[in-house]
C-alpha positions in Angstrom: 62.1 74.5 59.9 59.9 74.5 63.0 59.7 77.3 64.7 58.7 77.6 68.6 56.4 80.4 69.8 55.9 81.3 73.5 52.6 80.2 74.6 51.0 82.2 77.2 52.2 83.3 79.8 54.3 80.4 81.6 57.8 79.0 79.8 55.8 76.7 77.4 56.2 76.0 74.4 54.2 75.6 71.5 55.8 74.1 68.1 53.9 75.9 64.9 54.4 73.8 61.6 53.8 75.3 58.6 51.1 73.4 56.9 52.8 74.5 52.9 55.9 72.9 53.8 56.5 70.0 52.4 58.4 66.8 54.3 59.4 63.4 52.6 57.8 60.6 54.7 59.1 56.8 53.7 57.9 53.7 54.6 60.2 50.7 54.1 58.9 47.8 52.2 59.3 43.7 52.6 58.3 42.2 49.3 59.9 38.4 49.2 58.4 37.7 45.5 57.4 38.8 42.4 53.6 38.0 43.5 53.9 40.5 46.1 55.2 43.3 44.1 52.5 42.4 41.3 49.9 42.6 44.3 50.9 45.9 45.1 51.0 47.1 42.1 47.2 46.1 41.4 46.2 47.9 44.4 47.5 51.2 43.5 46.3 50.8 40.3 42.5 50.3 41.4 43.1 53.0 44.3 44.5 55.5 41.5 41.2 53.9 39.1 39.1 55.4 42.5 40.8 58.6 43.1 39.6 59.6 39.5 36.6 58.5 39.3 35.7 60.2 42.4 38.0 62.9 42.6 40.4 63.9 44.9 39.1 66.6 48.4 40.6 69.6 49.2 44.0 68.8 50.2 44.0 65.1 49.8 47.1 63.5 48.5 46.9 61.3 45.7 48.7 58.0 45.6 49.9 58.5 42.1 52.6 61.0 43.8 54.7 58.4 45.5 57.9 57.1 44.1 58.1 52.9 44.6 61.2 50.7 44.8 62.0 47.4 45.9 62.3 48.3 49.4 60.4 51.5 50.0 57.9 53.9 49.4 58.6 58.2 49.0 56.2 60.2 49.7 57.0 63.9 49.1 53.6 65.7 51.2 52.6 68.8 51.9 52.8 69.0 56.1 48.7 69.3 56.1 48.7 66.2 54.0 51.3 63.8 56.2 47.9 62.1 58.2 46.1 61.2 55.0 49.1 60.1 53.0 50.2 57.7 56.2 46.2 56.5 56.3 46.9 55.7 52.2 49.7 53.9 52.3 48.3 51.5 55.3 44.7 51.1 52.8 47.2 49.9 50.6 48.9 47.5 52.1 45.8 46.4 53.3 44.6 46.0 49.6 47.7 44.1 48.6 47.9 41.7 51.2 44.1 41.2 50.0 45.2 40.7 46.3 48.1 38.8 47.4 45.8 36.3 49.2 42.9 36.0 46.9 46.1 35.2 44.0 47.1 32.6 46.4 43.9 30.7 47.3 43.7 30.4 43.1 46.6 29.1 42.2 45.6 26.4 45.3 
């Protein structure tokens, strides 16, 4: 839990998170058809392909760790990692909705 710590002198308050605790972030998920979810799917795959070819930095989360359903994604982060993991989960969504369109224009 958050603790609050007295900062200064004046009746502020600062809020001190501990950066090893860890915090479940979820994102909820629209995915009307099967394309979709196969779009997705494909872009974790080639982002997880990346992350091991390159390697993950210090304290970066790996999308591997998410759990997926039909409507949402789980993320359990460290607190330090809560930034980067949001940042990952818009890249992919980005990615999919690439996939998803590029699947589109060739079935056209």
């Amino acid at each position: 839990m958050p603790e609050a710590v007295a900062a200064g002198e004046g009746n502020g308050h600062a809020l001190r998170i501990d950066p090893s605790r860890h915090v479940t972030l979820r994102f909820r998920l629209s995915i009307p058809t099967s394309e979709d979810v196969e779009a997705l799917r494909y872009a974790r795959r080639a982002m997880i392909r990346e992350e091991r070819t390159r390697g993950l930095e210090w304290d970066e989360p790996s999308i591997e760790h998410p759990t997926f359903s039909a409507t949402e994604i789980r993320w359990l982060a460290l607190a330090s990692q809560v930034a980067r993991a949001r940042e990952k989960v818009v890249e992919l969504v980005d990615r999919a909705n690439r996939a998803r369109e590029a699947m589109r224009k060739l079935q056209s």
